[in-house]
N, C-alpha and C positions, 0 to 999 in steps of 0.2 A: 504520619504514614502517608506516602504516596498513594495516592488514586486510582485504580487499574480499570484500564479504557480496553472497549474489543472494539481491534482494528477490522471490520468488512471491507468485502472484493472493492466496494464503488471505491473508499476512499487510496488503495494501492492502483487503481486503474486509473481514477483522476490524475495521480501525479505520473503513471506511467503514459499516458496520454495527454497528460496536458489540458484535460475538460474545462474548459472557462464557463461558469465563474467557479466552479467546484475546484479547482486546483489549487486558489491561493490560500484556502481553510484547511485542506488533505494535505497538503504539504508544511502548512504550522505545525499539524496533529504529528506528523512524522517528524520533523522538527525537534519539536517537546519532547518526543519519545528517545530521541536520540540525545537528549541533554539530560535524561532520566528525570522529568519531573513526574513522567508519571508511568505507569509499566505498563506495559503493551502486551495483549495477547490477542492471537487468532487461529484459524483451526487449520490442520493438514486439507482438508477440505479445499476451503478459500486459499490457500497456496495452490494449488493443484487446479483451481478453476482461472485463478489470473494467470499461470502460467499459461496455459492452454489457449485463454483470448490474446494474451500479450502475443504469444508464437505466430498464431492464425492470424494477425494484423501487423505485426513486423516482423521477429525473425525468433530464431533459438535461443540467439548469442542474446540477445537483446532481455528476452525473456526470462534468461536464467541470471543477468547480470540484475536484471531489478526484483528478485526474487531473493 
């Protein structure tokens, strides 16, 4: 049985921002998640708040593509 991990706001705004050194660890976690080793959940909530800083620091387009 795969392992299910909650994805929080830091580690989608690490890889949307690029935060050194957090970015090369948030970016494996997504990674993995994307090769389905292990299942990914997180809340409308944290959707809804990275979309909001992503926008407020680059743009819409930007913010709804890494969403």
């Amino acid at each position: 049985m795969k392992e299910k991990i909650f994805i929080d706001t830091d580690v989608i705004l690490d890889v949307a921002f690029e935060r050194i050194p957090f970015f090369y660890h948030s970016q494996k976690i997504l990674s993995l998640v994307e090769k389905n080793y292990f299942i990914c959940f997180t809340s409308s909530l944290i959707l809804a708040n990275c979309y909001y800083i992503i926008s407020s620091n680059k743009n819409k387009a930007v913010a709804q593509k890494t969403i």
